[in-house]
N, C-alpha and C positions, 0 to 999 in steps of 0.2 A: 139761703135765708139768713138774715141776722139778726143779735138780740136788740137793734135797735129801731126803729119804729121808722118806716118810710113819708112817713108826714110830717117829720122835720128834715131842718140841715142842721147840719155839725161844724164849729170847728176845731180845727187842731188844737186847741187849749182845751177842751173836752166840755163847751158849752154846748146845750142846742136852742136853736132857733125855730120857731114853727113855719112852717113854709106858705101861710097865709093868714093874712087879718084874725083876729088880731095877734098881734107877735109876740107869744110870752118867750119869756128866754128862762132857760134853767142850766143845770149840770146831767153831763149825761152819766147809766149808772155807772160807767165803767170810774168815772171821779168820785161819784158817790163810793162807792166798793172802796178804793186807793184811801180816802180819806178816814173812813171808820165809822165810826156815828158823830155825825151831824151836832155840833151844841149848839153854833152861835152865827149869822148870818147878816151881816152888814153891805145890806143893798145900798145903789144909788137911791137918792131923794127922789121924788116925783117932779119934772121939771127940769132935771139934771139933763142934759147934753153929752152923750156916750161916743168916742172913736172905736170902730173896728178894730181891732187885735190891743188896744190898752185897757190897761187895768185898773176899773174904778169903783171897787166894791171888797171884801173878803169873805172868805166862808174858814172857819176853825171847827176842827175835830177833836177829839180826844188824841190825836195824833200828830194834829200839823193845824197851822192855818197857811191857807193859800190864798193869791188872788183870784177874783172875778175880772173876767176878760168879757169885751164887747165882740158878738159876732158881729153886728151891723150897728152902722152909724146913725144916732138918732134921738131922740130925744125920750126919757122916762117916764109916761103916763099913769101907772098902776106900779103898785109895790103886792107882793102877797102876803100882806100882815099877817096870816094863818101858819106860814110857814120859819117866818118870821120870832113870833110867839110860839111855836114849837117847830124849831129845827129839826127833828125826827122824821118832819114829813117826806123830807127830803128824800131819804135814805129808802123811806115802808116805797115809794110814789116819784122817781124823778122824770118822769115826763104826763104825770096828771096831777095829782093836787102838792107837789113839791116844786110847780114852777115859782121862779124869783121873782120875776116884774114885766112890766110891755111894755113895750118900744114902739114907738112911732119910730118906724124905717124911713129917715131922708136920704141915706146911702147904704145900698145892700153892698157886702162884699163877699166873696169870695168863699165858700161855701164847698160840707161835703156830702154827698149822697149817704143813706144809711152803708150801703154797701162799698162806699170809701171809706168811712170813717172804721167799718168793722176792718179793713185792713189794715189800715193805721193801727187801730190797738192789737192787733195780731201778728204785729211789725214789733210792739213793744218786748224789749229782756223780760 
């Protein structure tokens, strides 16, 4: 078993992907945890046009900011203004009410099972 939920995919950049309609995408917790608390969250626009493994958005912590990386290719329909307006959701929820935005999928890529992704981060120093 692992801590990460089998009704998404993951990728390597430590996004998840929902593995059916519709496609929220967020951060999984093991980024959430790395980052610290969540302040500030600069998703794509609604409409925006996302590439697989590029980077078109940031998330900043009291620790860092990082990029936002696209697990699949596609275009932006939904933003989660909630999460948005408070960052923390992120952190309490990153795979229910801390997802980023939806993706209309016109190119799925390459993808990792819960039980890949958990040895990916088990692979981690």
């Amino acid at each position: 078993m692992t801590d990460y939920p089998d009704t998404l995919r993951y990728a390597a950049e430590h996004e998840w992907i929902a593995a059916e309609p519709p496609f929220r995408v967020g951060i999984t917790r093991y980024a959430a945890d790395a980052l610290g608390d969540v302040v500030y969250i600069d998703p794509p626009a609604v409409g925006t046009t996302v590439t697989a493994g590029s980077a078109f958005g940031e998330i900043e912590s009291t620790k860092s900011v990082s990029d936002l990386y696209a697990p699949a290719t596609g275009v932006v329909t939904e933003i989660n203004e909630a999460a948005v307006a408070d960052p923390s959701i992120v952190n309490d929820d990153p795979y229910g009410s801390g997802w980023l935005y939806v993706l209309e999928v016109s190119e799925p890529a390459p993808t990792l099972s819960a039980e890949e992704y958990q040895a990916l981060v088990d692979a981690k120093p």
